[in-house]
Residue, then its C-alpha position, 0 to 999 in steps of 0.5 A: x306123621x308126628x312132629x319131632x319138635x311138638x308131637x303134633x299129628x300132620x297128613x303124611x306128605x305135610x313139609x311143615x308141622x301145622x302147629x309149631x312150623x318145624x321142617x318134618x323132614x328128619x335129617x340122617x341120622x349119621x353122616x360119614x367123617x373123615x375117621x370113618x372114611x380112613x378107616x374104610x378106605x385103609x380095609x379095602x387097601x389091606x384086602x386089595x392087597x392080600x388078593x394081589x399077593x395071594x393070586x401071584x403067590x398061586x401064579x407062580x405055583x402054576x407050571x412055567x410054559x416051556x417046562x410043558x414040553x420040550x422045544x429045541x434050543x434052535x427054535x428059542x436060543x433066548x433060553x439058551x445060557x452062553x453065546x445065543x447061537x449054535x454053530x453050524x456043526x451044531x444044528x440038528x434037523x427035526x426028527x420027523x424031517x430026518x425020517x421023510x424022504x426028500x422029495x424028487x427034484x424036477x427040472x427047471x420049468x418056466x412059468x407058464x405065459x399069461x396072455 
């Protein structure tokens, strides 16, 4: 390895040239300032941004789940604009319950006794 300061040859692992006493090591060549780090941190502000608006611009192309289907305003009167409650001549029975039969009524029996 050579001297930076004398260009005299040293072994490689020398810390210090023989000849002139100067360290080997070099410093870096480049060290980050305060410019440079505005700079870096101002671009990763301006990307983390842009991706922020840009993912919920696309969120809120997606569907809204209850345009999905349809769900009776009796199960989510929250959605329901004016007074949050139907009154009781309002209130409609599911489909596929109006369609079943009522199941037969048995008499009252009581509980069978545990010893």
């Amino acid at each position: 390895m050579k001297c930076p300061n004398c260009n005299h040859d040293n072994k490689d692992k020398a810390k210090v040239c023989k000849k002139c006493g100067r360290e080997m090591s070099l410093p870096p060549a480049w060290f980050p300032d305060a410019k440079w780090h505005l700079k870096t941190l101002g671009i990763i502000y301006v990307c983390v941004t842009a991706f922020y608006y840009t993912v919920t611009f696309l969120l809120k192309q997606l569907p809204k789940p209850y345009d999905i289907r349809k769900i009776p305003i009796e199960v989510t009167p929250w959605l329901r604009k004016g007074p949050k409650y139907l009154e009781e001549d309002q209130l409609t029975p599911p489909q596929e319950a109006a369609q079943m039969p009522a199941p037969p009524l048995s008499p009252a029996t009581p509980p069978p006794a545990h010893p």
